[in-house]
N, C-alpha and C positions, 0 to 999 in steps of 0.2 A: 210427730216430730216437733220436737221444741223451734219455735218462729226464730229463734236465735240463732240454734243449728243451721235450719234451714237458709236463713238471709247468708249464713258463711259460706255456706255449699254455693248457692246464687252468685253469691262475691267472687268467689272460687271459679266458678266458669264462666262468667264473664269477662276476668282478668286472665285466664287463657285465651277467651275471643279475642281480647285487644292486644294480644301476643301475636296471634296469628294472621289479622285482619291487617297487620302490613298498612301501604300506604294510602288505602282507600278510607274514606269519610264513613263513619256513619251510618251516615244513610244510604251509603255506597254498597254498605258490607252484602245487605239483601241481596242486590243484584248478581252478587259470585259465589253466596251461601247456598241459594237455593236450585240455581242452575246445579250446582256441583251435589246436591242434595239428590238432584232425580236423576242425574246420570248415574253416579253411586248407586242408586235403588235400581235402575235398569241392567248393570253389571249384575246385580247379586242376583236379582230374576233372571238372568238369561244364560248366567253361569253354569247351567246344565246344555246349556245346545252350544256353546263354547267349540267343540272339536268340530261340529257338523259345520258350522259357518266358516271356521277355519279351512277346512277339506273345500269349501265351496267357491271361497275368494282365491285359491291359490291357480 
């Protein structure tokens, strides 16, 4: 990949991060990307026992 493409692509998603990143600083963003990061990945791992946990809590 051309370093130029690339640095655009870079520019490109960064400039959606500070879209999204709302009214938090910075060095804020860490603290509600990453939490939100592993819970995300805990949904999508546990997306197959979905219905049993559901039948469990009700």
């Amino acid at each position: 990949m051309e370093q130029q493409t690339e640095q655009s692509i870079v520019n490109f998603i960064w400039g959606i991060c500070n879209l999204l990143r709302g009214p938090y600083k910075r060095n804020e963003y860490r603290k509600v990307i990453l939490p939100l990061t592993v819970l995300k990945r805990f949904d999508a791992v546990l997306a197959s026992t979905k219905e049993q946990v559901d039948k469990i809590s009700r």
